[in-house]
Steps between C-alpha positions, in 0.01 A plus 500: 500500500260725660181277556242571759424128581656168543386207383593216757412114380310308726400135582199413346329383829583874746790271629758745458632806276832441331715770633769545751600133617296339297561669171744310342223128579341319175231349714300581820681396817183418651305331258769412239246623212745672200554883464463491196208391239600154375415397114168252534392624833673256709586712812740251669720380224741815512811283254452734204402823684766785459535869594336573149192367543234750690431534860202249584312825752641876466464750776492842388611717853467873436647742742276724703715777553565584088100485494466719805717747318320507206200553652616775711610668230254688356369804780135418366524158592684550822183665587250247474778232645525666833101613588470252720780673735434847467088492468379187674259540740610391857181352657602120541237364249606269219433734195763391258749258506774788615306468860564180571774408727729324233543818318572727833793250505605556121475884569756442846 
């Protein structure tokens, strides 16, 4: 199975993401609400809840590097993706967001 993103279930209040230590938990450690949606709505009463039923909050993580690769793929594009190194101007003004000092770090 060949996807190019994970889905990762999540507690419906940012507590936590169900993975690693945590993935095998029916309910939040932190705030004890249920990982999964619960027939009538009631969040805390987690008797009937089963692997089955869906995740309550789904994260969808997509990896950067499969997207990098696709995008560097094509010698057009590659073009337009890497201006900002080969063209910029080098006069200290703020001019586009590739001056600012964030992406001087991205490019190290």
């Amino acid at each position: 199975m060949d996807r190019k993103y994970e889905k990762i279930h999540a507690c419906s209040n940012d507590c936590i993401l169900y993975r690693n230590e945590f993935e095998d938990l029916k309910n939040c450690h932190k705030c004890g609400l249920s990982r999964y949606k619960v027939k009538g709505g009631d969040k805390e009463n987690t008797n009937e809840v089963t692997k089955h039923n869906p995740p309550s909050k789904t994260v969808w993580y997509l990896p950067i590097i499969p997207r990098f690769n696709h995008m560097f793929a094509n010698p057009t594009d590659v073009k337009n993706l890497i201006w900002h190194a080969d063209k910029k101007k080098c006069d200290e003004l703020l001019r586009h967001p590739v001056d600012s000092v964030q992406w001087k770090d991205i490019d190290k």
